[in-house]
C-alpha positions as CSV (number, residue, x, y, z in Angstrom):
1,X,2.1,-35.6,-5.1
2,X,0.4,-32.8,-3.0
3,X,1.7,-29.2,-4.6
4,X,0.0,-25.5,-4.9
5,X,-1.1,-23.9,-8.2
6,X,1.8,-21.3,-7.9
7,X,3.8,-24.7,-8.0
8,X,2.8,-27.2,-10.7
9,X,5.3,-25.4,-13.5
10,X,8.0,-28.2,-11.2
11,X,5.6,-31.0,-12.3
12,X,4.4,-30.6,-16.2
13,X,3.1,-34.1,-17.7
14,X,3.1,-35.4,-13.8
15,X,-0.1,-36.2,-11.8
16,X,-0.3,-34.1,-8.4
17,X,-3.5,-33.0,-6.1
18,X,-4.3,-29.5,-5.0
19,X,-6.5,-28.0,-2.3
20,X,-9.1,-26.0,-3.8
21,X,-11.9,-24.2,-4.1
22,X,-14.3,-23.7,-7.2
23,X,-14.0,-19.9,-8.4
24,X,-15.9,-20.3,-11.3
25,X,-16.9,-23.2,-14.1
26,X,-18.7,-24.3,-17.3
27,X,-19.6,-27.5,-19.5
28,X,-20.7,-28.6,-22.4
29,X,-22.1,-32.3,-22.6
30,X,-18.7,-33.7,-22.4
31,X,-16.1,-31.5,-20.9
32,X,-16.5,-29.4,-18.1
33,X,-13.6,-26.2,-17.6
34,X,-13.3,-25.7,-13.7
35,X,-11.7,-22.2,-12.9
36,X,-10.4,-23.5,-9.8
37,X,-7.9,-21.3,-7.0
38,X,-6.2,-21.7,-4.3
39,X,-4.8,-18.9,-2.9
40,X,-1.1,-19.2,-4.6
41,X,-3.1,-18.7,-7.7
42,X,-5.7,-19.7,-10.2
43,X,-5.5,-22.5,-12.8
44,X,-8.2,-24.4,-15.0
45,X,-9.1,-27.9,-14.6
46,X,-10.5,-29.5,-17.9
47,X,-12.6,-32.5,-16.9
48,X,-13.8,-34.7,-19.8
49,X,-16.5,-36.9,-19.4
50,X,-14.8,-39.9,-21.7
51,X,-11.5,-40.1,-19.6
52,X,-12.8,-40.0,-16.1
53,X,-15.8,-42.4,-14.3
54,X,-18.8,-40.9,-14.7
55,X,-19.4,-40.3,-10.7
56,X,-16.2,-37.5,-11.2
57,X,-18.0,-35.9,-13.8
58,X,-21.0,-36.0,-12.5
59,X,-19.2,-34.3,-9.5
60,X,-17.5,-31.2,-11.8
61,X,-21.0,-30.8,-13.7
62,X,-22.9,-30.2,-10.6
63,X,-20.3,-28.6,-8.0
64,X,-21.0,-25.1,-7.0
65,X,-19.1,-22.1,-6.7
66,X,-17.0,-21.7,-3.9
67,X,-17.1,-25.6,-3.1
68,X,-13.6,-26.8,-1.8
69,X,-12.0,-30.1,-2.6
70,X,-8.9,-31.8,-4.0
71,X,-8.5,-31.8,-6.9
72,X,-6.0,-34.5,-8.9
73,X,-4.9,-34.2,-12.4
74,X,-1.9,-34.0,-15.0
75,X,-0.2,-31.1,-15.5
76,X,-0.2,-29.9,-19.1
77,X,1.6,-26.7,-20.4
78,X,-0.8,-24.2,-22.2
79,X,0.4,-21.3,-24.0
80,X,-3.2,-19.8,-24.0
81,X,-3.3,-19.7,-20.0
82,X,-2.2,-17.0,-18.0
83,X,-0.1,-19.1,-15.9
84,X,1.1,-21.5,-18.6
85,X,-0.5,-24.4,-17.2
86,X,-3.9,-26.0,-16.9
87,X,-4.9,-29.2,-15.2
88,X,-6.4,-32.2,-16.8
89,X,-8.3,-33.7,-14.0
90,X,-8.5,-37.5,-13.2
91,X,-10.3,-37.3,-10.1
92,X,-11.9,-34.9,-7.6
93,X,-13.3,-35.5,-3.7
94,X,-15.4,-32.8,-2.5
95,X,-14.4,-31.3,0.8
96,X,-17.2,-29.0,1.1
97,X,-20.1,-28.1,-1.0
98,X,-20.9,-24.1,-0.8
99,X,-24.6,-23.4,-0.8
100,X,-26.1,-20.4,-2.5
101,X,-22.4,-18.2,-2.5
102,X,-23.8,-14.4,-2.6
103,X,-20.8,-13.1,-4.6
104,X,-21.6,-14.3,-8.7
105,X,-19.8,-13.3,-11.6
106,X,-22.6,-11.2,-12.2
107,X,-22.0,-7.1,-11.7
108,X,-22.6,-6.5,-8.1
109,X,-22.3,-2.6,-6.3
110,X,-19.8,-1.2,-4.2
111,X,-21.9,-1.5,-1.2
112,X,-22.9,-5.0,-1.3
113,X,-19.0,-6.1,-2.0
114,X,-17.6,-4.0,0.8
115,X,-20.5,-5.5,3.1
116,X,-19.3,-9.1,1.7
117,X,-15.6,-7.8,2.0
118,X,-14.1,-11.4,3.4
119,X,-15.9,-12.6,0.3
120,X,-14.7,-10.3,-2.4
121,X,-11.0,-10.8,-1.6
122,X,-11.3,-14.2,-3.3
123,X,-11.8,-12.5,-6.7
124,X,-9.0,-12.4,-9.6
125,X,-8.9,-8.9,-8.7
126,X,-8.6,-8.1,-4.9
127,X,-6.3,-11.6,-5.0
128,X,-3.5,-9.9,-7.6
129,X,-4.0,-6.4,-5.6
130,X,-3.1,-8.3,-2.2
131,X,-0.3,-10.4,-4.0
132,X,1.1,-7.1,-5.3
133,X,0.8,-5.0,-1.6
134,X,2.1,-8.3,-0.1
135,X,5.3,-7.7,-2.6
136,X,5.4,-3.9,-1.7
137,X,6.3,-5.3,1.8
138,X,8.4,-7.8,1.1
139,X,10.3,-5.5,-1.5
140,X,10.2,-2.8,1.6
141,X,12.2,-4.9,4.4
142,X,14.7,-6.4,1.1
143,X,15.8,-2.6,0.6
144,X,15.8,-1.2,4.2
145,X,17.8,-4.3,5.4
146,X,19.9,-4.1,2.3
147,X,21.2,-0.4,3.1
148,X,21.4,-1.2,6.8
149,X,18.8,0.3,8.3
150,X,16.9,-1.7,11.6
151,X,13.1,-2.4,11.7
152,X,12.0,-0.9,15.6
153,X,8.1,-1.1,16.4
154,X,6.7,2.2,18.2
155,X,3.8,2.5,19.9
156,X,0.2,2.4,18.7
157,X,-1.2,3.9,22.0
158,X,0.3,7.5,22.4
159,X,0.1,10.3,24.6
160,X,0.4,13.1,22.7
161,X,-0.3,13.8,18.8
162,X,3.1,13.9,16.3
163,X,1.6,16.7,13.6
164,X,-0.6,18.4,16.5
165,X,-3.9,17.8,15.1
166,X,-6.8,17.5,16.6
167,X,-8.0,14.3,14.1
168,X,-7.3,11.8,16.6
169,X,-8.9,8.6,18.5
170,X,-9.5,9.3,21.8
171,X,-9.4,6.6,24.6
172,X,-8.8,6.5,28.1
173,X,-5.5,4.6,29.1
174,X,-6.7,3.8,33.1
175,X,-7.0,7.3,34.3
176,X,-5.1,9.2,31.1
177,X,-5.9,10.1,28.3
178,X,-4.4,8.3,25.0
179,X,-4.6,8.4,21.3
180,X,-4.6,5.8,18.2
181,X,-1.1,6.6,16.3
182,X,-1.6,8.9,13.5
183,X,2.4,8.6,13.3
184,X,5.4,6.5,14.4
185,X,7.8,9.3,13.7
186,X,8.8,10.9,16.6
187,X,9.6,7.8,18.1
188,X,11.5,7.0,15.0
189,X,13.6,9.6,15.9
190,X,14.4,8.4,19.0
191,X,15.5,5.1,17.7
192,X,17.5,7.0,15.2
193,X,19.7,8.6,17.8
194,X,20.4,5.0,19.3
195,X,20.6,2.9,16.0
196,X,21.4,5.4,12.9
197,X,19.3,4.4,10.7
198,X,15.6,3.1,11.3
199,X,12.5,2.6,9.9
200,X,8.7,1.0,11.1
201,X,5.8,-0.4,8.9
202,X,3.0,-0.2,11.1
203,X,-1.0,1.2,11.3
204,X,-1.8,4.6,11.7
205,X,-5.0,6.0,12.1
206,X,-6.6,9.7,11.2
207,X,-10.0,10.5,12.6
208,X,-10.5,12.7,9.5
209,X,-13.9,13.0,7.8
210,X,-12.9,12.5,4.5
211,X,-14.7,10.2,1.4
212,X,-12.0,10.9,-1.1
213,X,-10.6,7.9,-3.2
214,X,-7.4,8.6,-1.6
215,X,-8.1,8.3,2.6
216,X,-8.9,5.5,4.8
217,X,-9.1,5.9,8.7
218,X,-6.7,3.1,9.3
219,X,-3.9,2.9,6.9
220,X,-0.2,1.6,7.6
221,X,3.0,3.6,7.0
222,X,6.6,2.9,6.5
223,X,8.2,5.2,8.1
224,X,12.1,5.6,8.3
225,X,14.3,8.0,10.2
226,X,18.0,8.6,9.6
227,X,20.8,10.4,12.0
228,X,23.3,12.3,10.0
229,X,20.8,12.7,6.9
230,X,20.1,16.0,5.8
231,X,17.4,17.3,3.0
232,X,19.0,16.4,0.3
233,X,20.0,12.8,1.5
234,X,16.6,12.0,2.4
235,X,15.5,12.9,-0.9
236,X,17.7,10.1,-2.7
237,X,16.8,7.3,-0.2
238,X,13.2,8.2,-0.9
239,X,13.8,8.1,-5.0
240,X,15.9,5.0,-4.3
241,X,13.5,3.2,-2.2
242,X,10.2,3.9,-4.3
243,X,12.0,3.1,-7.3
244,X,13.1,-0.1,-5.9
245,X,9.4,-1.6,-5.0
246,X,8.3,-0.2,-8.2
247,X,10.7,-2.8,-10.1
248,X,10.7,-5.3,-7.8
249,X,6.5,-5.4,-8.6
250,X,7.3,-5.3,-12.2
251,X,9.5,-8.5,-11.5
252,X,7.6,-10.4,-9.3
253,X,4.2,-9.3,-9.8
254,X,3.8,-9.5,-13.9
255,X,0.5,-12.2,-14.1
256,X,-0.9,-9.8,-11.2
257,X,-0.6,-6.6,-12.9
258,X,-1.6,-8.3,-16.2
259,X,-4.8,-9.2,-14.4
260,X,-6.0,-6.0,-13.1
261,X,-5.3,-4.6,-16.7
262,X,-2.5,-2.6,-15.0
263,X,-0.3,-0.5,-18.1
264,X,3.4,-1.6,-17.1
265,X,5.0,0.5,-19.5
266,X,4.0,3.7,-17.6
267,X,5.7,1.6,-14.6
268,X,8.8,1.0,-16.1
269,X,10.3,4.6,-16.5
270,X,10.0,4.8,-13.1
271,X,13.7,4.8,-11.9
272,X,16.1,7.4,-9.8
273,X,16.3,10.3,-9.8
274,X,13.1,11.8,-9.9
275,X,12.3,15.3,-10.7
276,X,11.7,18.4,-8.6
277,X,10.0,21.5,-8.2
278,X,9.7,23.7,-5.3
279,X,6.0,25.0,-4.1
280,X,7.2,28.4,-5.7
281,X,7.2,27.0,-9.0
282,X,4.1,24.8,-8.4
283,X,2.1,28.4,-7.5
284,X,3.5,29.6,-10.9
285,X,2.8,26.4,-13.1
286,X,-0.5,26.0,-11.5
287,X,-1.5,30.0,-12.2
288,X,0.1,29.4,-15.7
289,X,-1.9,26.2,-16.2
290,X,-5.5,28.4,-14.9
291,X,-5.7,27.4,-11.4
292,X,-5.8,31.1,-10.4
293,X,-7.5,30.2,-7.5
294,X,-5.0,28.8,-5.9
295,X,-2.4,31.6,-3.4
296,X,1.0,31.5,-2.2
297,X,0.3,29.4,1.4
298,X,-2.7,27.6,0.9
299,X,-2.1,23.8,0.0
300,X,-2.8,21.8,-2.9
301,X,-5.8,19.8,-3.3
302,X,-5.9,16.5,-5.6
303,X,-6.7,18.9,-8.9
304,X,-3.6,20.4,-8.2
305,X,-1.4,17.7,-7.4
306,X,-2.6,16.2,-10.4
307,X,-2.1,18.6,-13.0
308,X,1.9,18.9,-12.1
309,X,2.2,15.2,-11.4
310,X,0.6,15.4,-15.8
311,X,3.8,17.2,-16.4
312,X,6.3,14.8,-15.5
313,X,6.1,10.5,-16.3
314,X,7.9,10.0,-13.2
315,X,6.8,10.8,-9.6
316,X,7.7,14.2,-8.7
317,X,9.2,16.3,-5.2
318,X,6.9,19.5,-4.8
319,X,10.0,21.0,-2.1
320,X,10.3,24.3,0.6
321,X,6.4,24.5,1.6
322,X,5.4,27.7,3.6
323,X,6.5,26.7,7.3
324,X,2.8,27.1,8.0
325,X,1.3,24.4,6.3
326,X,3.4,21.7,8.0
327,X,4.0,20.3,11.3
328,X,5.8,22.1,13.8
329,X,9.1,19.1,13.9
330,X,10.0,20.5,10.4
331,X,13.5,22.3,9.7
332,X,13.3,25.8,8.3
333,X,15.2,26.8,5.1
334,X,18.6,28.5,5.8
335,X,18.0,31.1,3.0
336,X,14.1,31.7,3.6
337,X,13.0,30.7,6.9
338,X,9.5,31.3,5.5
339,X,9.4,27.7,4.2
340,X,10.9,24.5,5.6
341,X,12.7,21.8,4.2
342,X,10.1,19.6,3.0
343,X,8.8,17.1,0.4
344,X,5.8,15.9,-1.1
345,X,6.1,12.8,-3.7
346,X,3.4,12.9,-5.8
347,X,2.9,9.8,-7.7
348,X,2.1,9.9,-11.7
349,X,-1.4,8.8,-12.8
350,X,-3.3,11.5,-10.3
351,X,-2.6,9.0,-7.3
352,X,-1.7,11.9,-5.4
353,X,1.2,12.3,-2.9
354,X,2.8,9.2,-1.1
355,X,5.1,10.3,0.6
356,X,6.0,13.0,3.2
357,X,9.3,13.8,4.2
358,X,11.3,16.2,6.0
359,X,14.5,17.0,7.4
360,X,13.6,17.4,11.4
361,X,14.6,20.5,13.8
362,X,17.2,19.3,15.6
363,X,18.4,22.7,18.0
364,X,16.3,22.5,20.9
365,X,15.8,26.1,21.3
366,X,13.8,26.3,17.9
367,X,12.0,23.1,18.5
368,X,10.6,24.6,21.8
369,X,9.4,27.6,20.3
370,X,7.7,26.0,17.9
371,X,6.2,23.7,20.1
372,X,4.7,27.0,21.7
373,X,3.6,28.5,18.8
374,X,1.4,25.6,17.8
375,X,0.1,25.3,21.3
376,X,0.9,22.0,21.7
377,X,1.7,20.8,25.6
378,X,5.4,21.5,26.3
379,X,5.2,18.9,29.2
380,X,3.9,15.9,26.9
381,X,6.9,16.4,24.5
382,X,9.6,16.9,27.3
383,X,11.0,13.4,26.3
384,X,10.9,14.6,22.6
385,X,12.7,17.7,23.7
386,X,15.8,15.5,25.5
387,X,16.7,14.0,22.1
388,X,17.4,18.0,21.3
389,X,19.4,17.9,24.5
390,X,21.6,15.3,24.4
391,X,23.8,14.8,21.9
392,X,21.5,16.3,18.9
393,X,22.2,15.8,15.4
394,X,20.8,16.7,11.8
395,X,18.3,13.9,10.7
396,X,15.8,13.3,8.5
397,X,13.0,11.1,7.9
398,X,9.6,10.0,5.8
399,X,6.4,8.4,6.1
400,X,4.9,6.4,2.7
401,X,1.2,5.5,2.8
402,X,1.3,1.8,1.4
403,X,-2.8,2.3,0.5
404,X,-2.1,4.9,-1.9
405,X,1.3,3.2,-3.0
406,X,-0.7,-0.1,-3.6
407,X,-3.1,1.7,-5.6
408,X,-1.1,3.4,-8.3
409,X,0.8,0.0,-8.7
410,X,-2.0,-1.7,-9.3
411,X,-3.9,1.2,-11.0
412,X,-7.1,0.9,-8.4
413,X,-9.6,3.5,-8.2
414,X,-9.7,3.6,-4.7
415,X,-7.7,2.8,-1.7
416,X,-10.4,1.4,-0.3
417,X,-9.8,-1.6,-2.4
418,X,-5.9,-2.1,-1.6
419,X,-6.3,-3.0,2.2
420,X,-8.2,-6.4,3.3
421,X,-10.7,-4.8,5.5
422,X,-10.7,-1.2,5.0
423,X,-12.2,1.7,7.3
424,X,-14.1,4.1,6.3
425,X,-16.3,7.0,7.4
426,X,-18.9,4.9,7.5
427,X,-17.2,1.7,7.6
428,X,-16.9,-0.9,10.3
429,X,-17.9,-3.6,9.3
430,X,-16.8,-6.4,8.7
């Protein structure tokens, strides 16, 4: 019986054959432990040398790492392995034998594994990270279909910039210009004002020259837009919706996030509502807390965020930034048209913000003006304009970065590690 590793808990005292490859191994003089994978999971294959011909052991004593083959065996139920299972092994054909594999289970440095990338994601590590980001996004179209909302795909090529900035890819589309998506959102909108309620998971790209932990240069966003949501709506569905992959990884992801050493219990207060504190009150905490530094209008940098994100064991709104830090789409407060209505989610940990959300302008008069006063091109946002136009309504949106999301899940050090090929500054390859 052909199965996967993920499946041989259906087959316990039963003899089945997997597809696999050699992660790791070690004998003695008569039993040899193959740490075999095959990409539903890892298992251990216990070969001993008096229950098997002596060609088969022959074969487990001198395969290398990385070798692929089938693997046959009885299913045997081990308290003592992660899974619950190990495999004692009755036969094995060698597929093909891997020569000289450049990633050991000795240390290795950042450099060398991000050059050997497509090698490093077979690793216990970057294999629970993807199973966990894989559940993010599974977990992410369960919730959005759940409460109604429809997936729409904007476009990757654009002519014009969403937050105005001059961080963009340039390319020439025939004889235009065009840019790589740093945003889906104003096109979000525009599905929004046909279907309600929308939202895209897609890559975005920032041409920014950053080396932080926390950026990549191509990242993907989930991005959802609602008609008929103001602030405070938008606020809940984004408490809601975090809180929902957060439990949904707990549930699905346990042997993953007990791999990468990941403390769950921090995890599992993580549930709606989540507290808030407007950038006011952040200037005054952060003064209070020795960060004199920092003035009313500048923005936070990661110290910041961190040190009010330490004050709370749930992921916190910073709300009502100064109108001029944010983009130009942004609603102004009623009561202080100084600041807009705006939030950052900054996850716990010192992973930062992961979310950005706002409730959008939605009179066309003010949009316009502030489409001057940023000196953006009235003529490339004339379509944007006509959703002002025609029939406008109050509506809201957000953008989570599933990088950063992926990392405080998993408790990674750096983005760079919860993406399959990430892009760097300096990184292109492969």
């Amino acid at each position: 019986m052909k199965t996967t590793i993920a499946n041989v808990g259906q087959f316990v005292e039963k003899e089945v054959t997997i597809g696999a490859w050699i992660a790791n191994k070690r004998s003695s003089g008569k039993i040899a432990f193959l740490q075999l994978r095959d990409g539903t999971g890892f298992i251990q294959g216990v070969v001993v040398k008096a229950e098997v011909e002596e060609s088969i052991f022959l074969k487990a004593k001198n395969i290398t790492q990385e070798s692929s083959l089938y693997v046959t065996g009885i299913v045997r139920e081990d308290e003592r392995a992660p899974s619950g299972y190990e495999l004692t092994v009755t036969n094995i054909e060698v597929i093909h034998e891997s020569v000289d594999y450049p990633i050991t289970p000795k240390e290795h440095g950042t450099e060398f594994l991000m050059d050997h990338r497509h090698l490093w994601l077979r690793s216990k590590k970057q294999h629970a990270t993807m199973k966990v980001r894989n559940e993010i996004i599974r977990a992410t179209y369960e919730f959005f279909n759940k409460e109604g909302f429809v997936k729409v795909d904007p476009p990757i090529l654009t002519g014009s910039a969403p937050e105005g900035t001059t961080e963009l890819f340039h390319t020439k589309y025939f004889d235009e210009d065009a840019y790589l998506s740093q945003s889906g959102q104003l096109y979000m909108e525009a599905a929004a004002m046909a279907l309600g309620k929308v939202f895209s998971f897609g890559p975005t790209f920032r041409a920014e020259k950053s080396k932080t932990r926390r950026h990549l240069i191509e990242f993907w966003m989930i991005e959802p837009e609602m008609a008929f949501y103001e602030f405070e709506d938008n606020l809940q569905v984004q408490e809601q919706y975090v809180a929902h992959i957060v439990q949904s990884v707990l549930t699905h992801c346990s042997l993953e996030l007990k791999t990468l050493g990941r403390d769950t219990s921090k995890l599992e207060q993580i549930k709606a509502p989540f507290p808030r504190i407007t950038y006011d009150d952040a200037i005054q905490f952060l003064h209070e807390k020795g960060f004199d530094d920092i003035k009313w209008g500048e923005d936070f940098g990661s110290p910041h965020e961190t040190a009010i994100a330490d004050s709370f064991d749930k992921p916190v709104f910073i709300t009502h930034w100064p109108t001029s830090l944010k983009p130009f789409y942004m609603q102004p407060s009623k009561e202080n048209p100084d600041v807009v209505l705006c939030a950052d989610l900054i996850a716990p940990e010192g992973y930062g913000e992961i979310i950005g959300g706002s409730e959008r302008i939605h009179d066309a008069a003010l949009l316009e003006q502030r489409i001057n006063e940023h000196g953006l091109d009235k003529t490339a946002y004339e379509w944007y304009l006509h959703l002002r136009q025609y029939g406008s309504v109050p509506h809201s949106g957000f953008g989570l970065g599933l990088e950063r999301t992926v990392a405080w899940l998993c408790g990674s050090e750096h983005v760079r590690e919860t993406i399959p090929f990430p892009r760097l500054l300096n990184r292109l390859y492969p």
